[in-house]
C-alpha positions in Angstrom: -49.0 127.7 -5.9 -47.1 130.9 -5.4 -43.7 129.5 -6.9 -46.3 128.3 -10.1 -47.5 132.2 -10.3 -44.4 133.1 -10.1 -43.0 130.6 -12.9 -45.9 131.4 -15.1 -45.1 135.0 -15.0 -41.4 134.7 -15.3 -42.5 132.6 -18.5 -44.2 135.2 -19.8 -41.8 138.1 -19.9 -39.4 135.9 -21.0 -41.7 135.2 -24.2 -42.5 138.8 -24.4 -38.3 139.3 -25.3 -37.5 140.1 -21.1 -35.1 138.7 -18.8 -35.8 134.9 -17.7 -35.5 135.2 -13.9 -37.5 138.8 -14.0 -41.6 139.2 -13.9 -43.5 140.9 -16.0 -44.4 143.2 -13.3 -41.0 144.0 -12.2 -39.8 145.0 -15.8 -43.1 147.2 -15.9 -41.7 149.5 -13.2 -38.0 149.0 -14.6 -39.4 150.7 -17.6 -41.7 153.0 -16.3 -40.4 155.7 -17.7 -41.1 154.4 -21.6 -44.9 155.5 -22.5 -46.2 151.4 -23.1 -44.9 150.8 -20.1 -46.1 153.1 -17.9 -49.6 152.7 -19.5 -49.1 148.7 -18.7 -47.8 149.4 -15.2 -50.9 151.8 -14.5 -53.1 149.1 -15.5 -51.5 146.0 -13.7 -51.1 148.2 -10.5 -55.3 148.6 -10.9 -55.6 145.5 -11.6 -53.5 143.9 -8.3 -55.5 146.8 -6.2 -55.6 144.7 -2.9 -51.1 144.7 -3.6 -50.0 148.7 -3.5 -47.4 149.5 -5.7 -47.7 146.1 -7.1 -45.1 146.7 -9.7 -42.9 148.6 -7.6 -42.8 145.9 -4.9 -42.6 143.3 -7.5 -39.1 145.7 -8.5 -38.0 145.6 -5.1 -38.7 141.7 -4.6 -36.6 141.3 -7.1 -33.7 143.1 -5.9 -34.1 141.5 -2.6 -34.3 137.9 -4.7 -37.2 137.1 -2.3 -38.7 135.0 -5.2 -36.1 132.5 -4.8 -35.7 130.1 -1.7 -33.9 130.5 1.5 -30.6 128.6 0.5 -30.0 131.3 -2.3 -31.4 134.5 -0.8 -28.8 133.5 2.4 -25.8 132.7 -0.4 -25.5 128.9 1.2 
């Protein structure tokens, strides 16, 4: 279920005009410095209160490419 969250969300940034591998989340904090966003990235981090720093960790998940599976995080 977590790769179908994760597909769902990637879906939606993607229709919102973001990057296809990205989640919404993640582009929140990447443009937390734009007014919308920050507003959005107040509210999503309220709304995923049991995740601190959702969107920030969502950021730093992506950097790390932990959405993706072993074979690719490790570079085969």
């Amino acid at each position: 279920m977590k790769q179908v969250a994760i597909a769902i969300d990637q879906l939606l940034n993607a229709i919102l005009g973001g990057w296809a591998d990205e989640t919404l989340s993640a582009r929140m904090w990447r443009h937390r410095a734009l007014p919308w966003w920050r507003e959005a990235r107040w509210l999503v981090d309220k709304l995923f209160f049991w995740q601190p720093n959702h969107c920030y960790q969502s950021f730093v998940s992506e950097l790390q490419r932990k959405q993706l599976p072993e074979d690719y995080q490790e570079g085969m």
